[in-house]
C-alpha positions as CSV (number, residue, x, y, z in Angstrom):
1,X,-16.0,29.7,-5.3
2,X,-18.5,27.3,-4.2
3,X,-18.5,23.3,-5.8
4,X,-21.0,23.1,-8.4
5,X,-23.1,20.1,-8.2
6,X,-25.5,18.1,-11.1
7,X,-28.3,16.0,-10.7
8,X,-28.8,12.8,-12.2
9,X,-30.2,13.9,-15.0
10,X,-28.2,16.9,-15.6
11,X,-24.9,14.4,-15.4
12,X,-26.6,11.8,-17.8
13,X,-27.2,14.8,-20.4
14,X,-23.8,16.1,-19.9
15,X,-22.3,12.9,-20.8
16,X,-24.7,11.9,-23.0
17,X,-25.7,8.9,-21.4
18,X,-29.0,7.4,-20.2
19,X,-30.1,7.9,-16.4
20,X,-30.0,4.4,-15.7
21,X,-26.1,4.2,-16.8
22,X,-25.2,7.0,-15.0
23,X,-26.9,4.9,-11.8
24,X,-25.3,1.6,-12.8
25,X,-21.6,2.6,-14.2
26,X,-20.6,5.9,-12.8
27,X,-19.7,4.3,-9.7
28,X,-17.8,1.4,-11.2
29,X,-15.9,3.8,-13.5
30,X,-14.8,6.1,-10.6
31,X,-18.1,8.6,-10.6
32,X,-18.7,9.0,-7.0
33,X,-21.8,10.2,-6.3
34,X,-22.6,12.5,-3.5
35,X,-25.7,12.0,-1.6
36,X,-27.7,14.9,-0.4
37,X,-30.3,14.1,2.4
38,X,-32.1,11.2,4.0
39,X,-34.2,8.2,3.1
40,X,-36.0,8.0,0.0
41,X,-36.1,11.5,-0.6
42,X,-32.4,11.6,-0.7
43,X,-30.9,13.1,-4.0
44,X,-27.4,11.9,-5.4
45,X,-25.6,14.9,-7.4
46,X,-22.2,14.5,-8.8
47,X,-19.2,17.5,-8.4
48,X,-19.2,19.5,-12.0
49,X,-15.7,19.2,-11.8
50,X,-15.0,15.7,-11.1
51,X,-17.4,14.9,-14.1
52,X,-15.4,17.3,-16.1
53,X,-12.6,15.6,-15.3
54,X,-13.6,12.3,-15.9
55,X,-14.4,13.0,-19.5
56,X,-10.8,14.6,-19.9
57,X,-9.0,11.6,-19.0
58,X,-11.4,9.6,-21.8
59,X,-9.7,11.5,-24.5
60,X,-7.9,9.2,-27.2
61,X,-4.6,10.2,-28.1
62,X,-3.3,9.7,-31.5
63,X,-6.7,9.2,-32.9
């Protein structure tokens, strides 16, 4: 099955977040971004899956 890939915008909604922390902190907490063409018109998209996992390993335990 092919990766699954979300915009920007489609991350910041999945994680309910603003745009502009999913440009500033996803990288810092381990979000790489994946960058899809050239230049200005280049689009970064994150992996579905990665994301996904990500918000698994936020889960508190005990709580």
């Amino acid at each position: 099955m092919p990766e699954q890939f979300m915009t920007v915008k489609q991350t910041a909604a999945y994680l309910n977040m603003s745009v502009a922390w999913v440009y500033r902190e996803a990288p810092r907490i381990g979000l790489a971004p994946y960058r899809f063409g050239r230049g200005p018109n280049a689009k970064l998209q994150f992996k579905l899956s990665e994301v996904q996992a990500w918000v698994k390993q936020q889960r508190l335990s005990g709580v």
